[in-house]
C-alpha positions as CSV (number, residue, x, y, z in Angstrom):
1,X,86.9,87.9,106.6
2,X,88.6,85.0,108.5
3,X,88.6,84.1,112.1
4,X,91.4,84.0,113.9
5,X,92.5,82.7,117.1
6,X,95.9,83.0,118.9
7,X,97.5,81.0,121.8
8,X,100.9,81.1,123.5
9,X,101.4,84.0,125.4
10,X,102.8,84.0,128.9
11,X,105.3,84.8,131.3
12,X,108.7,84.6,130.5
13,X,112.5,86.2,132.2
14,X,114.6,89.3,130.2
15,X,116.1,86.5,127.7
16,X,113.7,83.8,127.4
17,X,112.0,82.9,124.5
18,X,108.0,82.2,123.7
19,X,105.9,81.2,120.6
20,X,102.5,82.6,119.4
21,X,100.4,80.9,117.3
22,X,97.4,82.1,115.0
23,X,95.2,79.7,113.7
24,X,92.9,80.9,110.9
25,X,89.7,79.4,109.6
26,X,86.5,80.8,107.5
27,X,87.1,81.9,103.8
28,X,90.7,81.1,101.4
29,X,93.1,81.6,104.0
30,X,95.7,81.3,101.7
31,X,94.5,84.5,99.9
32,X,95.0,86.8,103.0
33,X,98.5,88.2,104.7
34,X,99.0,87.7,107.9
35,X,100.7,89.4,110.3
36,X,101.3,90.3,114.2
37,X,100.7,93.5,115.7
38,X,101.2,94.5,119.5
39,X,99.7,97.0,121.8
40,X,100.6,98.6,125.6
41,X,98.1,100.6,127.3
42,X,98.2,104.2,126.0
43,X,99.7,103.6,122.7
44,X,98.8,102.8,119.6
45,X,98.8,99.1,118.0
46,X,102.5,98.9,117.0
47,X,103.1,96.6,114.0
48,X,105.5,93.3,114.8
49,X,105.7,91.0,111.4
50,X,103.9,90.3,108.7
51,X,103.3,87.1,106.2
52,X,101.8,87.7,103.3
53,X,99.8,85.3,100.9
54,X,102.6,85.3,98.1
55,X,104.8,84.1,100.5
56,X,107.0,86.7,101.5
57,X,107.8,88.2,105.7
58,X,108.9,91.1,106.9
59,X,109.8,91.8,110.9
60,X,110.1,95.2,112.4
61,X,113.3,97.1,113.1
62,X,112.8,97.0,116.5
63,X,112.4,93.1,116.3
64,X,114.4,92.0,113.7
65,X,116.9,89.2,114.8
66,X,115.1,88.6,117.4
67,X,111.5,87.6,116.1
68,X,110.9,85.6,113.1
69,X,107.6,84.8,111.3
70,X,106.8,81.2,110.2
71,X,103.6,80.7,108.0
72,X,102.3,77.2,107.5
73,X,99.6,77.1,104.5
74,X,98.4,73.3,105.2
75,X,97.5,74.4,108.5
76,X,96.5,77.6,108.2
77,X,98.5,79.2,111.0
78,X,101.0,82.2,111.6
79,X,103.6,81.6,114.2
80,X,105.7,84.4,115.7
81,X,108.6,82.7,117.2
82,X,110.1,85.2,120.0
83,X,113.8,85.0,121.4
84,X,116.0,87.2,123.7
85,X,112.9,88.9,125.0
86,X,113.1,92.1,126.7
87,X,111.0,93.7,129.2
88,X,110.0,96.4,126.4
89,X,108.4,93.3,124.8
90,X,105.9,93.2,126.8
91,X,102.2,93.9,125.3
92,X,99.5,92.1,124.3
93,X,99.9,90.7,121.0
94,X,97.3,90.7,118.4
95,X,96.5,88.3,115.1
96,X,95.4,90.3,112.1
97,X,94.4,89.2,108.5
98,X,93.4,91.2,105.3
99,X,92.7,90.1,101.8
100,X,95.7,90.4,99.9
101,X,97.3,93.5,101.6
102,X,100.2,94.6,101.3
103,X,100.0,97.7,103.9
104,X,101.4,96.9,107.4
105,X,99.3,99.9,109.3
106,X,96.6,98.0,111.7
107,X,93.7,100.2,109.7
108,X,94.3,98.1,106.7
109,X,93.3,94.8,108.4
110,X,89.6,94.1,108.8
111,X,90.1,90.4,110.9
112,X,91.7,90.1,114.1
113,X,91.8,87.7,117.2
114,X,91.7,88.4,121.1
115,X,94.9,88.9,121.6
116,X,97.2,87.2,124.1
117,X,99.6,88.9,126.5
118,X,103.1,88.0,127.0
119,X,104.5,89.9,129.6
120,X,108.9,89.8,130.0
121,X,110.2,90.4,133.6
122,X,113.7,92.0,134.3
């Protein structure tokens, strides 16, 4: 496993823009995917984005042109820029990391951070 620890969360207006950032340390990070998941009280961790150790990223439909996924392998980190928020952003957003995996459902990570909330107002 690797530990993982995310900053950057916040406050931001219907339209504003924020970046996460997941820094990971412990075993070959650049053997592990990485990816962003989010989660509102009462529902279940919804996946966000998602780069993986052979270099490839995906973003969710829901996302998608909106959120983009940066991976820097000299610094071991996993940024999730966000623009054009919306209020149904809102969540706590979570860090996750799994030896080469290629499945985006939360139960196939084994290493997560704390999460950091970013909370959108109309």
């Amino acid at each position: 496993q690797v530990q993982l620890v995310e900053s950057g969360g916040g406050l931001v207006q219907a339209g504003g823009s924020l970046r996460l950032s997941c820094a990971a340390s412990g075993r070959t990070v650049s053997d592990y995917t990485m990816a962003w998941f989010r989660q509102v009280p009462g529902k279940e961790r919804e996946f966000v984005a998602v780069a993986s150790w052979f270099g490839s990223t995906y973003v969710a439909d829901s996302v998608k042109g909106r959120f983009t996924i940066a991976r820097d392998s000299a610094k071991n980190t996993a940024d999730l820029q966000m623009n054009n928020l919306r209020p149904e952003d809102t969540a706590v957003y979570y860090c996750a990391a799994a030896f080469r995996n290629t499945d985006n459902n939360p139960q196939a990570y084994n290493s997560w951070g704390q999460g950091t909330q970013v909370t959108v107002s109309s």
